[in-house]
N, C-alpha and C positions, 0 to 999 in steps of 0.2 A: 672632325673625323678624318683620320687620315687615310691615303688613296688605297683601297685594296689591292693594288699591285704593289707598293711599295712596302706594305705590311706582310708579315714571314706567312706565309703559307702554309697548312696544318699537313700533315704526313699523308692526308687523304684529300680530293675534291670535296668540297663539302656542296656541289651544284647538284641539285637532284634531277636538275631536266638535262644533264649528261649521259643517255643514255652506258652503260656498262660501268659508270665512272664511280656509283654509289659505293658505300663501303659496305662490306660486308656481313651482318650480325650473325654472330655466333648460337647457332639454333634454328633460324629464319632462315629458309629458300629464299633465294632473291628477287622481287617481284618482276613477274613477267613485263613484258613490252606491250603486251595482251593478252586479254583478256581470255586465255584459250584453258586455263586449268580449269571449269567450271564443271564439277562431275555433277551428272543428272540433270541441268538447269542449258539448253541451248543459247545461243547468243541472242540477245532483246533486238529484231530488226524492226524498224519501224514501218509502217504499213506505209504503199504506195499510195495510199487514198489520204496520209498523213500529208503529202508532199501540197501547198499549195497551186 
């Protein structure tokens, strides 16, 4: 397998944990950084009595 630095690199990052780097689909919003679009449903906090 050869080094993926020395292999051409596609027109796009293809790293998804590169935060803004994703490519973009046509039709698809891009998905958030978080989780903040969630209409009707609050954010899941876990209880302080969860905490050991």
């Amino acid at each position: 397998m050869p080094d993926p630095q020395t292999t051409p690199q596609p027109s796009y990052p293809t790293d998804p944990t590169t935060p803004g780097q994703q490519p973009i689909q046509p039709g698809k919003p891009p998905e958030p950084l978080e989780p903040q679009e969630v209409p009707g449903q609050p954010i899941p906090t876990p209880p302080p009595a969860a905490l050991p």
